[in-house]
C-alpha positions in Angstrom: 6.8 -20.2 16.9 9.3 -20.9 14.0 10.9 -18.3 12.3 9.2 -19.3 8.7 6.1 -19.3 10.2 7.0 -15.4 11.4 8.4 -14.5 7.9 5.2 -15.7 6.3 2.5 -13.9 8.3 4.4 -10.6 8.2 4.1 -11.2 4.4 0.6 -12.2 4.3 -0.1 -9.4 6.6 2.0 -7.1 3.8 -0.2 -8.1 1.7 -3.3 -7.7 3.3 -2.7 -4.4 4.2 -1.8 -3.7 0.2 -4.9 -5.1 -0.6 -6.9 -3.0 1.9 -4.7 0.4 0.0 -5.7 -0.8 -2.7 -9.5 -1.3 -1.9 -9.4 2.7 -0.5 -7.9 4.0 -4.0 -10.4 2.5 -5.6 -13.3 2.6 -3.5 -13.0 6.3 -2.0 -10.3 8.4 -4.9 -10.9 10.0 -7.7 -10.6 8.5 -11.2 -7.7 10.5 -11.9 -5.1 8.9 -10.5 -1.2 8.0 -12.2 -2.4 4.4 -10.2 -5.4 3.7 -12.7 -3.1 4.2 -16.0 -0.2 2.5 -14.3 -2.1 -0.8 -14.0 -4.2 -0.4 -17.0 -7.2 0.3 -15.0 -10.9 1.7 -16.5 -11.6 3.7 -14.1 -15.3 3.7 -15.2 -15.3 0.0 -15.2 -18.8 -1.2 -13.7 -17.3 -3.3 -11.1 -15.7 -0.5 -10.2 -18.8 1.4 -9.9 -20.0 -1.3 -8.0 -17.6 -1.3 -5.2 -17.8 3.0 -5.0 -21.1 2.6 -4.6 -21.3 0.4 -1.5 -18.3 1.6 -0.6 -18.5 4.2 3.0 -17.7 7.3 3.4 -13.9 7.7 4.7 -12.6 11.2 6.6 -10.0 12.7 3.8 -7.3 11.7 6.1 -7.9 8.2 5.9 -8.2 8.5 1.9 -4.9 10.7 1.5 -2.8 10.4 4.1 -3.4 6.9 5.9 -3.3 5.2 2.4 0.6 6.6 2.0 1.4 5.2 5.4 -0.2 2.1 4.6 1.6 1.3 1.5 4.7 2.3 3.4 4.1 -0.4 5.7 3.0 -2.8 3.7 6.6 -2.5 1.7 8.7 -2.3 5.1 6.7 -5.6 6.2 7.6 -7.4 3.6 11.2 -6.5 3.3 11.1 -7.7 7.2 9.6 -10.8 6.0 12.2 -11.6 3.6 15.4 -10.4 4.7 14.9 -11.1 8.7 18.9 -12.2 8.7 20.9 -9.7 7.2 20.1 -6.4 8.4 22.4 -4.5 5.7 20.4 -5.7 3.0 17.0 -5.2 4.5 18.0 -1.2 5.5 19.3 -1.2 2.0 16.3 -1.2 0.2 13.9 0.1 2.9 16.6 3.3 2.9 15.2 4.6 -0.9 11.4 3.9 -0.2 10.9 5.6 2.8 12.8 8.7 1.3 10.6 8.9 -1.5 7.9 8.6 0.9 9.1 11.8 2.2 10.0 13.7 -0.6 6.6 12.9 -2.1 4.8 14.1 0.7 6.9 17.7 0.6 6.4 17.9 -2.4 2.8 17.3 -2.6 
């Protein structure tokens, strides 16, 4: 397999797995998250309301704590993706993130 055609499914698989954070936070959290008024979001929206109400009901580890690893993931993917050749600058920016992963989780 070519090395492009590597790069590109660990990006679409970044963003996949994004996508699928994503769909938990709004699916599964509550309306009160820094998330909603980061992007703008109405909360209240009715196609929100329409996805929470088909939407499953998740153990609180897979809403809390398996959404933070995901999102971590889905980041380190696609800093794989991009910068498969020089290492330095991959660890570089892969470094910060999964320190603030950390911190946030102390801190919570």
């Amino acid at each position: 397999m070519s090395k492009t055609l590597i790069n590109l499914t660990t990006i679409l698989l970044a963003l996949f797995l994004l996508f699928f954070t994503l769909y938990i936070y709004v699916s599964n959290r509550d309306g009160d998250m820094a998330l909603y008024t980061w992007l703008g979001i109405d909360y209240y929206n009715e196609s929100f309301n329409f996805i929470r109400n088909r939407s499953i009901h998740l153990p609180l580890w897979v809403k809390y704590n398996l959404t933070d690893g995901l999102w971590m993931l889905s980041y380190l993917l696609f800093m794989e993706g991009l910068w498969t050749r020089d290492k330095r600058i991959k660890w570089m920016f892969c470094i910060p993130i999964i320190s603030l992963a950390l911190i946030l989780e102390i801190l919570q």
